[in-house]
N, C-alpha and C positions, 0 to 999 in steps of 0.2 A: 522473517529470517530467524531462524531455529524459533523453538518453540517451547516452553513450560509449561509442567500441570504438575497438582500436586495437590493429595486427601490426606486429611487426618477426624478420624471419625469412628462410628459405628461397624459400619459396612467394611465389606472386605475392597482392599485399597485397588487392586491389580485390576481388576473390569472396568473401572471408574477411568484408572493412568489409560487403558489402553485406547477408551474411548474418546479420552481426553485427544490422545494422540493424535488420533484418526481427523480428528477436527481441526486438529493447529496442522496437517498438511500439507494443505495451498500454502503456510508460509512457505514451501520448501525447504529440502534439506535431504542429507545424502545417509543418515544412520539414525538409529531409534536406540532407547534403553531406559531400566526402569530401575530404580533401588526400592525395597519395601522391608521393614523391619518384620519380622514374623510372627507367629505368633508364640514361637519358642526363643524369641529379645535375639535370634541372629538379625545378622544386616548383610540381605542380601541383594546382589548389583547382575543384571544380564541385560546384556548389550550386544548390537551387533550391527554392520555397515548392511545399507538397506534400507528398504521400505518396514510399516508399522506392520507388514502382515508377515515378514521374515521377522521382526524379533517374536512376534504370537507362535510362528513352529520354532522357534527357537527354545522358547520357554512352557510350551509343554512337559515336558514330564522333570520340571522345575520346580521348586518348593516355590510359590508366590504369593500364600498366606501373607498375612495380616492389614492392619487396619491402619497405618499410615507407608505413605511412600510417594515418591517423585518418579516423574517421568519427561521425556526430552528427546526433541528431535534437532539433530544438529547439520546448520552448514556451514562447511569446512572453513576456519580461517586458519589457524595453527596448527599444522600437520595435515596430513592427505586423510580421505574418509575411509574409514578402516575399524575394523575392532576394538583394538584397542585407544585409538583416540576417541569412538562415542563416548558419550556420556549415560549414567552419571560416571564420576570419578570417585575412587577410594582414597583416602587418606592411606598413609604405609601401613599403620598397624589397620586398615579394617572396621578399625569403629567408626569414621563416618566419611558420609557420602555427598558428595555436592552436586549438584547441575547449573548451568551457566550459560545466558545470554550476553554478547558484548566480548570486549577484548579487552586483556591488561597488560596496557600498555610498555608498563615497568616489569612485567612476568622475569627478565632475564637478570637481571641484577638480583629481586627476589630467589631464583633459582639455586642462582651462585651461593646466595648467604645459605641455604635449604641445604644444599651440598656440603656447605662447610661444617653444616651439622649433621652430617650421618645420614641425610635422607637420600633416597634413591627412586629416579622417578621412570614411570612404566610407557609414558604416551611422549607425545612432540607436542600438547597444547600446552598453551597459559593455564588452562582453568586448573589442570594438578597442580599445578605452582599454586593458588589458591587456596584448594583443601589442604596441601600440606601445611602451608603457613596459619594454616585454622587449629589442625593438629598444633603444630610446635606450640602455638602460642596459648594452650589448651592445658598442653601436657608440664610447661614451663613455669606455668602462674596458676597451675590451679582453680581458673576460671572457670565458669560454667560456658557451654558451650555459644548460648546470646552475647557473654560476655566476650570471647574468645571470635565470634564473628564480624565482632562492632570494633573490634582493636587490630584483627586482619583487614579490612575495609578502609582503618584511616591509614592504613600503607600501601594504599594499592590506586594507582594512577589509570584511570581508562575506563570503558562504559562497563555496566554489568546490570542483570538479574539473574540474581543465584536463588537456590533453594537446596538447605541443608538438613539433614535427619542424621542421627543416630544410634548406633546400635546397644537394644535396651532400652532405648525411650519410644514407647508405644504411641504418645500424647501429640506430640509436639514434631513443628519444622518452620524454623527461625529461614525467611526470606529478606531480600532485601533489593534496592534498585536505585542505579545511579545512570541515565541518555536512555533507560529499558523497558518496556512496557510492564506492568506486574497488576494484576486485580487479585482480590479476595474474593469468593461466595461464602456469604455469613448462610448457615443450615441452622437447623434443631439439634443441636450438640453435635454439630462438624463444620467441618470447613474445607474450601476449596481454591485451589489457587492457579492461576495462568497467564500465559502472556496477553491475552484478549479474554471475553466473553465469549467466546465458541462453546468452549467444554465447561461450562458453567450452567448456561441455562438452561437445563436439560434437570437441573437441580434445584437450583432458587433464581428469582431474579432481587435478591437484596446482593447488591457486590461496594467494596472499597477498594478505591482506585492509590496504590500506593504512588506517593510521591517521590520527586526525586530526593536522593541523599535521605533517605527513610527506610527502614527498618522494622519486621512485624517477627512478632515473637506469637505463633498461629497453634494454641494448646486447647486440647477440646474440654475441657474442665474449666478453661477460665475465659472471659472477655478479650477478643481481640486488643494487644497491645502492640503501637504502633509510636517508635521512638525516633529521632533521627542520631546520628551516630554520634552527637553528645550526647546523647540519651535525652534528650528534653522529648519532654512528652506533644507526641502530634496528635491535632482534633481530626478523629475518626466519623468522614460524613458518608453512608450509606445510605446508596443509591438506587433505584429501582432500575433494574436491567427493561429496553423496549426492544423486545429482540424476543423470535421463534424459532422453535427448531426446526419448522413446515423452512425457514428460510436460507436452511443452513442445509437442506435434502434435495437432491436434484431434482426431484418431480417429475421423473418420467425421463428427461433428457438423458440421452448421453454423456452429458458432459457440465460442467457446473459453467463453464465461457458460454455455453448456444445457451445454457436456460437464461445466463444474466443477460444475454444478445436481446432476446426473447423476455423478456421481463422489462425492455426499454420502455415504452409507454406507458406501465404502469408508474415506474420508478419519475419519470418527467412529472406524470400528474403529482404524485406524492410530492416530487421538489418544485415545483409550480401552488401547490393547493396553499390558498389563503395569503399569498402573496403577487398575484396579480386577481385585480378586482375585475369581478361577473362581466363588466362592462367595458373592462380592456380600458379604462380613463386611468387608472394608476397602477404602479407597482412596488408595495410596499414589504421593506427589507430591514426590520428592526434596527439590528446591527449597525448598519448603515445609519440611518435615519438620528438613531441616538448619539451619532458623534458626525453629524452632517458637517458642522463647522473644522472639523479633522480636514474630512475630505475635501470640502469646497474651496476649503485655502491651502491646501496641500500643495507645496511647490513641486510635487512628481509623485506619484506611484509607481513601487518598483516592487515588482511578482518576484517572487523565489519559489523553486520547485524544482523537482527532478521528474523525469522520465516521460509517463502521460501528463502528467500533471505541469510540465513545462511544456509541451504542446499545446494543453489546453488554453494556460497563460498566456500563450504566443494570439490568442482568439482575443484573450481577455483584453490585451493589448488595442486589437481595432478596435474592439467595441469601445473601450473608454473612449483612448483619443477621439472616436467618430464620434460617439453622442455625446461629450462631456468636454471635449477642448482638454483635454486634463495629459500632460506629460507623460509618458507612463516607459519605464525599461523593464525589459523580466531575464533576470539573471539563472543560470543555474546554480543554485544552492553550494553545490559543494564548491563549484567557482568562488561565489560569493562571502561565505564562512572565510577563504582564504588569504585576499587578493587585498586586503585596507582597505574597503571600498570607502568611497565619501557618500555619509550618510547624515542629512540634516533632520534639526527637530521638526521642521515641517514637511518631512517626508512621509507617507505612508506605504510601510510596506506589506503586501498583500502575502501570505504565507499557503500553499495550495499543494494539499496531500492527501491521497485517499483514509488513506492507514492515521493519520497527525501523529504516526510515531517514527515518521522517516529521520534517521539522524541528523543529515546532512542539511536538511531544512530546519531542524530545531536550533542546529547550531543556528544556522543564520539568523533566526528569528532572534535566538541570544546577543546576536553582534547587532543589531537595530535596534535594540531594546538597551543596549549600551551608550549606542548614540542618540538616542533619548527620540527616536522614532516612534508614532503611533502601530500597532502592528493587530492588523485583521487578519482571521484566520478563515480558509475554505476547506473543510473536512466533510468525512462520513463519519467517521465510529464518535458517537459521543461520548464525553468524561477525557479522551485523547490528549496524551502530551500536549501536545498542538493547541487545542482547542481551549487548554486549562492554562496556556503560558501566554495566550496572546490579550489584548484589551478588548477586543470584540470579535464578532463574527459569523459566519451563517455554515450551516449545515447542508448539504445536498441531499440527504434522507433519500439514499438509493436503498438500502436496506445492505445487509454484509455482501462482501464481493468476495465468494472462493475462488473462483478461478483467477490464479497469478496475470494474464494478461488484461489488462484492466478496459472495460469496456462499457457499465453503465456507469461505474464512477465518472467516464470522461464525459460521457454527454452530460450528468450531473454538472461537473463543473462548470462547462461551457453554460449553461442552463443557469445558473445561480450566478456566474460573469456578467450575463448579457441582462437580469434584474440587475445589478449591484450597479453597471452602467446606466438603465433605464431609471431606478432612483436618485443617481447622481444628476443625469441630466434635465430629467423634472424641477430638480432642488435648483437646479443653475437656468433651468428658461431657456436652453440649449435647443429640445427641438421643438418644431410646431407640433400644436394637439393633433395633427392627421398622422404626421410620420411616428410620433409617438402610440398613436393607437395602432397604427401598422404593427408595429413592430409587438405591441401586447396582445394583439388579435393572433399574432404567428406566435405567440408563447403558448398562447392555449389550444390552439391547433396543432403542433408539436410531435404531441402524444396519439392522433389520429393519423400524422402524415409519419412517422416513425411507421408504425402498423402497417400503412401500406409502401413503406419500403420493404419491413419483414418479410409482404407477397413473393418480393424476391428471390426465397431461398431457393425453389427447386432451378431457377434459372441460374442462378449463381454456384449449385453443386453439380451442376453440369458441365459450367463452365471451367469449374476449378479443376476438373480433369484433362482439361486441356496441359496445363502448365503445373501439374503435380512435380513434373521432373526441369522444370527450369531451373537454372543455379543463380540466375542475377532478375531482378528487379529493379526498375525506377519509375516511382510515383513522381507524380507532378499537379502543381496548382497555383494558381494564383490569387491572391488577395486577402482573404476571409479561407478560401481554402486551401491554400500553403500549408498553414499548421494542419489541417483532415490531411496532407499530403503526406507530409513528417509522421501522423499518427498510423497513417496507412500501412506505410514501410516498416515501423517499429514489430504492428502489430505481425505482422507474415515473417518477419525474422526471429521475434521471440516466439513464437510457437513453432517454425515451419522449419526453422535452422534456413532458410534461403537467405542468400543474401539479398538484401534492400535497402536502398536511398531513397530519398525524398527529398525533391529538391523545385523549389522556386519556374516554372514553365520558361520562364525567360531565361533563366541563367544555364539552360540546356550548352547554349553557342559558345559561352564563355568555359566550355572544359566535356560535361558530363556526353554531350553530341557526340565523341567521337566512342565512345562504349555500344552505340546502337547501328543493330545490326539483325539480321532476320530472327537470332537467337534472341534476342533483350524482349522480352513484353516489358510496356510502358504502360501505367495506369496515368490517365488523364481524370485530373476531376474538369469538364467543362459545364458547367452549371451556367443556364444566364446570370451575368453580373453584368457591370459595365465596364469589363475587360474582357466579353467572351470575343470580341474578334481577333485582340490580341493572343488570346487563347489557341484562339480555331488555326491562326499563321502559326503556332509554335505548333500544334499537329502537324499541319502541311511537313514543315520540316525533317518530324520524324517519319514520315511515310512515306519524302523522298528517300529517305538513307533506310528503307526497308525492314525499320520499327515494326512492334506486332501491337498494334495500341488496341487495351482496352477504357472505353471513354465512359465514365459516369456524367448524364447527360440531364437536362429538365426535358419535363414533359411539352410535347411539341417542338422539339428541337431537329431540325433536317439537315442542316450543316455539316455537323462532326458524324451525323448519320453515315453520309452518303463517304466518308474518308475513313472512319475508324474501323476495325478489325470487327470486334465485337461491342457492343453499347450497353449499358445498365441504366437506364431512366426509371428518374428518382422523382418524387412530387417537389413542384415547386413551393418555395417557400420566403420569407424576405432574406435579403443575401447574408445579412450578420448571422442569420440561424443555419442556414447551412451546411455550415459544417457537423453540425449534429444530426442529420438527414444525409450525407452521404456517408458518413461513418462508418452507418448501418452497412451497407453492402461491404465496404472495406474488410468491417470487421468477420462478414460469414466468409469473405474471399479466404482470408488468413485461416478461418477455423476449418474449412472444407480443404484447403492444397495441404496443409496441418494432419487431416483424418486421412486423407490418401497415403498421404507420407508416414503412417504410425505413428506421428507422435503422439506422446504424453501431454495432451492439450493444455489439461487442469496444472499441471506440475512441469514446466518443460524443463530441461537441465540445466542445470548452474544460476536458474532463477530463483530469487523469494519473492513473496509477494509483498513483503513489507520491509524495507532495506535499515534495518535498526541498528547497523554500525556501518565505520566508515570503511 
């Protein structure tokens, strides 16, 4: 959700911002804009509502010289997207320029006193409430502009990463970060700055991951210095970026969702490799392992997440309970941040986010960490809020996910759940050494039966032509694939704008039964479990009332054959994996009714890909 970059260096600053831009994308967002000081000390600001390739004709026969400046893609929270609320923003007199991640909260009270003194302001966002308060407090005390940022800051209530320059300082752009993502790329006499590592590596892989309530004063003359907003000096630890830019390129695809679709087996082996042994006898999960006595006495396990990442939790949920006997609730996040939950010290709560810079989950992880909760974290991007706030935790090493609908991160998680459960259950004597190797033999088969569900594509872009122009969808499943159900629905509405539910196979009779009708296709996951006959009767039902069912099926299956509409047969696999093996089809369903319908697969509207306020 919006995005920063920002050079101060050698090089000319504007190719860098723009590339920068191009990369933070996928977060989404509805306007692009850049400030760059010149190279004749103006400070100049073009912006405009839009994609990053309208503000590049925009700024054509634009003065965009020089060698420091910020760049920013924004989605909308204060004001509608538009021109003149892009960012960056001008202070009133024009000498400096701000950009802004997060919201402040207290902007309107700030406002009022801003007005009281003569200032007059141009846009509907918080973030000019901001730079002007930079200015006043600038122009009132004679401070230098570090100083005048770190005294605006301690007045101002709500999340943020800004980045500031001014007009006339070639050198220098004082950042800062309070619930917001912010890194540094330390160069050869420059520097580079961003909400992630996208438009970084491209440069160095040395990056500092700014902390919260911290502060970088980023001058290419001198040593990164890094203060928090009483100035106490913070220890600057510089990290090696494991990240390519082959990773960050579509590679021939169309679209950066089919190439991460298409990327799933390798990404399983990567989050599999060196954590289930050759031999399928164990499955070893560091994390885990070093705080065994957490987990083993843990009077509940409770997941926090949003969006995929609370789906996948809803998996993580069977797997514990079934292999481990182990309690387990999974909250949504922003639910949970709000509600008093009762949280004891022998609680562990599981923390699961692609991005680990989701707000709504950091809060929570904050409110567990109050009640003296152990708290494990399940991410991708290393060095991640997330990952740097919790006591432990494991990685799914999918590699970056640009496309906003998230699709190998999810098998990732489910994938690194169903170890986290098999090392707990080990540790507890829970299941027999057969069913346990079952289940590690179908970890490392995963990535071959994934593959050959990919064979799918041409059948499944045939089929998506059927139902390009339907308006309602309902997925259905039961057990283990309930939550692949819930994921199914999400993923065809966020990309496809259809509308979609997912809902429980049994609970059709109790409400949703009366919506199906020759127009409704129904996506059945019926997979062998030891619920498919109860499965196969919830079809019957929708086939008497004149459903259009299409059934994800196992191989060898004649039953839902010989009733469903159209069938997608999947390889079998053990039933806790499952859901990561029907996915796959789900996921090309959504991507294919998606390309029929024009959308904007990688970027669909009013999404970000990383939800960094609330």
């Amino acid at each position: 959700m919006c995005g920063i970059v920002g050079y101060v260096g050698k090089r000319e600053a504007y190719p860098i911002l723009i590339k920068g831009l191009h990369r933070l994308e996928y977060r989404g967002y509805d306007s692009a804009g850049v400030a760059v000081v010149s190279s004749g000390g103006s400070l100049n600001v073009y912006k405009c509502r839009g994609k990053v390739c309208d503000l590049e004709n925009y700024t054509k026969d634009k003065d965009v010289s020089g060698t420091v400046g910020i760049g920013h893609t924004r989605w909308a929270t204060h004001g509608e997207p538009n021109d003149v609320n892009a960012h960056p923003h001008y202070s009133e007199s024009k000498n400096i320029a701000l950009i802004h991640n997060g919201i402040i909260e207290n902007y309107a009270v700030l406002k009022d006193a801003l007005i009281e003194n003569g200032y007059t302001f141009q846009s509907c966002t918080d973030t000019e409430v901001l730079v002007q308060l930079i200015e006043y407090i600038k122009s009132t005390t004679g401070v230098s502009l570090f100083e005048a940022v770190q005294a605006a800051l301690k007045r101002v209530v709500g999340a943020y990463a800004i980045a500031v320059i001014e007009k006339g300082n070639y050198d220098e752009i004082i950042a800062a970060r309070k619930s917001s993502p912010l890194v540094v790329g330390v160069g050869d006499g420059e520097f580079f700055l961003a909400s992630d590592a996208t438009p970084i590596v491209e440069y160095t892989d040395k990056v500092v991951y700014i902390n919260d309530g911290e502060m970088a004063r980023i001058n290419r003359h001198k040593p990164l210095k890094v203060v928090t907003l009483d100035n106490q000096e913070a220890e600057i630890g510089i990290e090696k970026l494991e990240m390519s830019i082959s990773q960050l390129e579509k590679g021939g695809y169309p679209h950066f969702m089919l190439k991460e679709i298409h990327e799933q087996p390798r990404t399983i082996v990567d989050c599999i490799r060196g954590r289930v042994t050759p031999d399928g006898e164990n499955v070893v999960l560091s994390g885990v392992l070093a705080n065994k006595e957490k987990f083993l006495n843990a009077r509940r396990i409770i997941f926090v997440a949003c969006g995929t990442s609370w789906h996948a939790a809803l998996i993580g949920e069977h797997l514990i309970e079934d292999m481990c006997r182990i309690p387990v609730e999974v909250e949504y996040a922003s639910e949970f941040r709000y509600r008093n939950p009762v949280i004891y010290p022998d609680d562990v709560v599981i923390a699961v986010s692609q991005s680990g810079e989701t707000a709504d989950t950091l809060a929570a992880v904050e409110v567990a960490k109050q009640n003296g909760a152990f708290i494990f974290g399940i991410c991708n991007v290393v060095g991640s809020s997330i990952a740097r706030a919790t006591d432990s935790g494991a990685y799914i090493h999918v590699g970056p996910e640009i496309g906003v609908a998230s699709t190998k991160a999810f098998t990732g998680q489910v994938t690194v759940m169903a170890m986290v459960a098999m090392t707990l259950a080990k540790e507890k004597g829970i299941m027999s050494q057969d069913e346990f190797r079952e289940v590690a033999k179908g970890l490392q088969a995963l990535p071959s039966l994934v593959s050959q569900a990919l064979k799918l594509d041409e059948q499944i872009l045939d089929l998506s032509k059927m139902f390009t122009y339907a308006h309602n969808f309902i997925y259905l499943g039961r057990g283990y694939n309930y939550p692949a159900a819930l994921e199914g629905a999400l993923k065809l509405k966020e990309i496809s704008y259809i509308h979609a539910e997912g809902y429980p196979a049994a609970e059709m009779k109790h409400g949703p039964i009366a919506l199906i009708d020759s127009e409704m296709p129904v996506v059945v996951l019926a997979t062998a479990n030891n619920i498919y006959d109860k499965t196969v009767s919830n079809i019957q039902e929708i086939k008497a009332r004149g459903g259009r069912i299409i059934a994800v099926v196992s191989e060898n299956d004649t039953r839902v054959k010989d009733i469903a509409d159209y069938c997608i047969t999947v390889p079998a696999a053990p039933e806790c994996l499952m859901p990561v093996v029907v996915s796959v089809p789900l996921q090309l369903l959504a991507y294919y009714i998606a390309v029929h319908k024009g959308r904007d697969v990688d970027q669909p509207r009013n999404l970000a890909k990383s939800v960094t306020v609330e």
